[in-house]
N, C-alpha and C positions, 0 to 999 in steps of 0.2 A: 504493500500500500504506500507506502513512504518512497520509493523508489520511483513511483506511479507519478506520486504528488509532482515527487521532484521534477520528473522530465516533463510532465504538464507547466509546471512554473519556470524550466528553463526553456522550453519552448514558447510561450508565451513571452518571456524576456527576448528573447530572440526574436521575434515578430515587431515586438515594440522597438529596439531596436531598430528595425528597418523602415523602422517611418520618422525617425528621429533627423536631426537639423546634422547631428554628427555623422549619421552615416550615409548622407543622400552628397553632405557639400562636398564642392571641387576648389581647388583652385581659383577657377573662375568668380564663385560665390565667395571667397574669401579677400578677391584682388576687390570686387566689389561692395563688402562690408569696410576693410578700409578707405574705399575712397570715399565712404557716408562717415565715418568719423571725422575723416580731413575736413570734409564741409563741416561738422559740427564742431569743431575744432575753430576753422576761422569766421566761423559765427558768433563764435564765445571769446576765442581771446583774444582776436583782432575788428570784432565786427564790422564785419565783409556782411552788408546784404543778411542780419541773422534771419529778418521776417520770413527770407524766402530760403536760403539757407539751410535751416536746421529743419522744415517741414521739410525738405528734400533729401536731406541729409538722412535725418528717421526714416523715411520713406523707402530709400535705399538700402537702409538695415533688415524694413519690415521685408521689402521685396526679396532680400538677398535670404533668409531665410531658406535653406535647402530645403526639401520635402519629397517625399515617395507619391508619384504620380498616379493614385489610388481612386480618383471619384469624390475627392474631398471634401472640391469645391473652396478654396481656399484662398489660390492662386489668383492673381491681379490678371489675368488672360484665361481662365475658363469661366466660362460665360455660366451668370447665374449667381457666384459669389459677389462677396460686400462688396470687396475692392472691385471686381468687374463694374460691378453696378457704380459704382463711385467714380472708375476709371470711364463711363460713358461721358460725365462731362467734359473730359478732356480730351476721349477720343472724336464724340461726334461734334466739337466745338462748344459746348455753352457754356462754358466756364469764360474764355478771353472775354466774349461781350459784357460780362458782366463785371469784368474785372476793367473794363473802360466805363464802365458805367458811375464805378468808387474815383476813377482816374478824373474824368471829367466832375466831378461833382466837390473833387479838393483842390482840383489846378485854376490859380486865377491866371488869365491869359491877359492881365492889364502891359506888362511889359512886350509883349510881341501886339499888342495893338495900336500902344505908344507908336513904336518903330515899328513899321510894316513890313522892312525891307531886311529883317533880322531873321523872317522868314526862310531867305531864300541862303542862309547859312543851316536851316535843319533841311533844306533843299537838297545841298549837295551834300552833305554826310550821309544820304541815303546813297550815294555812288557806292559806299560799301556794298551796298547790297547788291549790284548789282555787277560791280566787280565780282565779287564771290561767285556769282550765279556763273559768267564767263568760265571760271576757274573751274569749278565742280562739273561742268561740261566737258571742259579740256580731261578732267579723270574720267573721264566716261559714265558719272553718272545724270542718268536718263533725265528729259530736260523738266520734266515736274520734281525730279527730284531734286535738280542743281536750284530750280526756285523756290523751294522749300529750304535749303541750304542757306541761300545769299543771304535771305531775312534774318539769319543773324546777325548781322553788319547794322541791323537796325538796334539792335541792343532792348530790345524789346521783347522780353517773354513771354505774353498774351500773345501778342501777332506771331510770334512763331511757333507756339503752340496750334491757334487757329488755320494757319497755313498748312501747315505740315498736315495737320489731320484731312485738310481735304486736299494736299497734293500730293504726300509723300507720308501713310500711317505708320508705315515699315519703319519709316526712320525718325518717328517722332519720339522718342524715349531721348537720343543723341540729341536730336537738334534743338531737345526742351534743356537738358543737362547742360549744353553746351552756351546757349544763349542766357541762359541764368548764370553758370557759372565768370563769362565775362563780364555780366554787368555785374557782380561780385567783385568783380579784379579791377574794378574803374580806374579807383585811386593807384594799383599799381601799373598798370599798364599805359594812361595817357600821360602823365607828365611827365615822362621822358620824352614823349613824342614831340610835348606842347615845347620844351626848353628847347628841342633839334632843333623845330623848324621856326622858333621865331629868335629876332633879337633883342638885345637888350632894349633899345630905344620901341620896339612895338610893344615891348612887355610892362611898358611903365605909361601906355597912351590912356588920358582921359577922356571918358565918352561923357556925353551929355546926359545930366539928369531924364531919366522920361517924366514925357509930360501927362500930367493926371487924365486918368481915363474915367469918364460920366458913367452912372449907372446906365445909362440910356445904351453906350455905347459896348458895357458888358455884357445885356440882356441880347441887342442885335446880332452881338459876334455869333454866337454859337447857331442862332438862325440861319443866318445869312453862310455859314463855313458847313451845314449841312449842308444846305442848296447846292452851295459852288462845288465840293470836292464829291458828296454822292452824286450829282448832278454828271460831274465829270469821271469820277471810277463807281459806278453804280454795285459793284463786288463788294465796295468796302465797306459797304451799306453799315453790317453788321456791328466794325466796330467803331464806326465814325459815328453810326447815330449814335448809338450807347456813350460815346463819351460827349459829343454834344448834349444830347441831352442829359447827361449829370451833370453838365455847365450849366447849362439853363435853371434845371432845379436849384442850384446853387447862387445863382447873379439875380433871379428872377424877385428873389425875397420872400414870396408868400410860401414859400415849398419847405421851410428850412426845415420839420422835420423828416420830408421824403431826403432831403440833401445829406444830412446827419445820418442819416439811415447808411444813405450809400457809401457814403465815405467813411462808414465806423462798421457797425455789428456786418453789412452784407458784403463789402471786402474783405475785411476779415476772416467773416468762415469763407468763402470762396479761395481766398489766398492759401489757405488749411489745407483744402481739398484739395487744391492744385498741385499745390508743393508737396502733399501727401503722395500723391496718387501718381503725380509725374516721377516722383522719386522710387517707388516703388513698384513703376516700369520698368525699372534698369535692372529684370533679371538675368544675369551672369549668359545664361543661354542664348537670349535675345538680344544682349546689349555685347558682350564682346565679340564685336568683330575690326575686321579692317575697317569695312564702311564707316563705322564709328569714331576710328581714328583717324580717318581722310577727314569726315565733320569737324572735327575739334582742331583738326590744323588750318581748315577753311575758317574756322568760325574765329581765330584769332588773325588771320590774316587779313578778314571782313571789316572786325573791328579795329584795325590796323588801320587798313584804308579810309573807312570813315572816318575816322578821327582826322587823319593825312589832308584829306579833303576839304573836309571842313575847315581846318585852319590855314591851307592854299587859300580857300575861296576869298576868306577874308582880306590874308593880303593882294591878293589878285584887285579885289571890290576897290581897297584903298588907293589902288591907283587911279581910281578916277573920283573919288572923294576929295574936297577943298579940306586943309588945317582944320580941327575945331569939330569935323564931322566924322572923323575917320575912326572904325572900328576896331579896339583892341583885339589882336588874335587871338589872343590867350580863349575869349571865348569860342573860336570855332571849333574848340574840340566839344561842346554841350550839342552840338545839332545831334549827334547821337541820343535818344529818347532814352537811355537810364534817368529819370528823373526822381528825385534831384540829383544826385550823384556826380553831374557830369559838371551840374552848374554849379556845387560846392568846390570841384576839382579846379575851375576858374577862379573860384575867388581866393582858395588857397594857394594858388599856383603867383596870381595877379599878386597875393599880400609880401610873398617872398621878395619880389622887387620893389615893391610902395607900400609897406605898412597902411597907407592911408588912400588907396586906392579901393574901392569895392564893387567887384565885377558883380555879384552874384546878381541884382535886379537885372543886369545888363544880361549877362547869361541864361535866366531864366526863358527869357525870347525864342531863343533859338530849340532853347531845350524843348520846350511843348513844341515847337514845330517840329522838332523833328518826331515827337509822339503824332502826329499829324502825319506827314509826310511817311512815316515809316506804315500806318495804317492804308494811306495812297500805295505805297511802293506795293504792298501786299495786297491792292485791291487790281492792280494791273495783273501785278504776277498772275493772277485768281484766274483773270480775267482771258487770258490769252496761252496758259496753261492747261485749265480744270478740263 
């Protein structure tokens, strides 16, 4: 009887066993639990991005979880379990729009309507994007897929999330990872660029105060910037109206608790769930490949470019500006959309040479254009890809 017991309870040990975290993981599953601690790591002690960071980061940990392929239901890709269910908003798109919706309803757009022509600095920092898209072509991947790529050059992880799922599903785990992780790396990655490419004497120019912008004229913007840009990319419907209309709600004044809504508790959990569920794509199986490593050299090269561009463009503009009107380069690296992020990198970058220079209202301009602009870039791609 005792003999009986035993080999009933080591066999049953032995079963449990084989459904355990230790006996299923590889390698693979291991190279990708550490690379969710490193995010959690420079969310904590360097904070890099922690909001989106460390849900991505856990995420990565939950995903990487090894397991025996049993009917579980468990797994962020068989269809039925929580995380599937949770992983739909990010697969069929309804997470970005809503995440433009928190975006518009906290960005005041007074400093790009001051200066209208600071636009056309989140203009060209979308050339990353489409730089990249060239590039990812030239490696042979398929051309929905190199425009699901470029959109990292926007620095924008909604839009690249959104794209990717309806241009490229396959590779939206990398190009979510990949486009979050550089707008993490803002502060290290642009101002080496910003110091190359400008000099002393541009990095100390003072811009003109902007001039006060009328409620009248914060309520029209966001009207009138549906009309033109859906009017003109009808694709980007999705997340142009969404963030104008959280502008609206927000300038409008009688909305402020739909505005407070959007911009606190429904960003919020959405941003959870993003970061959750986009991190907890990156199963070892499905995320290590080459493909993934061609992404992440493209998606630093993207945002390479964009940044390059944008602070060309600027000095380029300068030449045909009089004394007095001419725009400090140091901001053309914000036309990239990590906002804030890009436009704090200007005014720390701007304080090193002039303590008493302060780019950041000056930078703000460009920055939401290029939150604009990079929803455009992604509404064309859509457009001429889908």
């Amino acid at each position: 009887m005792n003999s009986t017991f035993l080999s009933f309870l080591t066999d049953n040990l032995e079963t449990f066993f084989t459904y355990t975290g230790f006996a299923n993981a590889t390698w693979g599953h291991i190279i990708m639990l550490l690379v969710g601690l490193v995010f959690i790591y420079l969310a904590i002690a360097h904070e890099f991005e922690p909001m989106l960071l460390i849900p991505i980061g856990f995420g990565m940990l939950i995903g990487n979880i090894a397991f025996k392929d049993a009917g579980l239901q468990i797994g962020i890709y068989e269809e039925g379990s929580v995380l599937n269910i949770l992983y739909q908003g990010v697969a069929q798109g309804w997470y970005p729009p809503l995440i433009f919706l928190g975006i518009g309803a906290m960005t005041d757009f007074s400093s790009l309507i001051s200066n209208p022509k600071l636009m056309l600095i989140g203009a060209a920092a979308q050339f990353g994007i489409f730089g990249a898209y060239m590039l990812a072509l030239l490696l042979d991947f398929e051309p929905n897929q190199a425009g699901a790529i470029g959109i990292i050059g926007g620095a924008d992880g909604p839009t690249a999330i959104f794209l990717s799922a309806k241009l490229a599903p396959n590779l939206m785990g990398a190009i979510a990872i990949s486009a979050y992780s550089y707008m993490a790396l803002v502060p290290v990655i642009q101002p080496p660029i910003m110091r190359l490419l400008t000099t002393k004497k541009e990095r100390v120019i003072r811009m003109k105060a902007p001039r006060a912008i009328s409620e009248t004229e914060k309520i029209i913007f966001p009207i009138v910037g549906l009309l033109l840009t859906c009017s003109l990319v009808p694709s980007g419907l999705p997340l142009l109206g969404m963030l104008f209309f959280g502008n609206l709600l927000k300038e409008s004044g009688v909305t402020r608790r739909l505005a407070e809504t959007a911009r606190g508790p429904l960003i919020d959990t959405i941003t959870i769930l993003l970061g959750v569920t986009v991190g907890a794509s990156t199963q070892a199986t499905e995320f290590l490949t080459i493909d993934s490593l061609k992404i992440f050299a493209l998606g630093a090269i993207s945002f390479i470019i964009a940044t390059t561009a944008g602070i060309l463009f600027v000095k380029l503009f300068n030449l045909f500006l009089k004394d007095g009107n001419k725009i400090n380069p140091l901001i053309g690296n914000s036309g990239v959309s990590a906002v804030p992020d890009s436009a704090r990198i200007s005014q720390v970058v701007g304080l090193e040479y002039d303590p008493s220079n302060y780019l950041l209202m000056h930078a703000m301009g460009p920055n939401v254009a290029g939150v604009i602009g990079s929803a455009v870039a992604a509404g064309i791609l859509l457009g001429f890809l889908a």
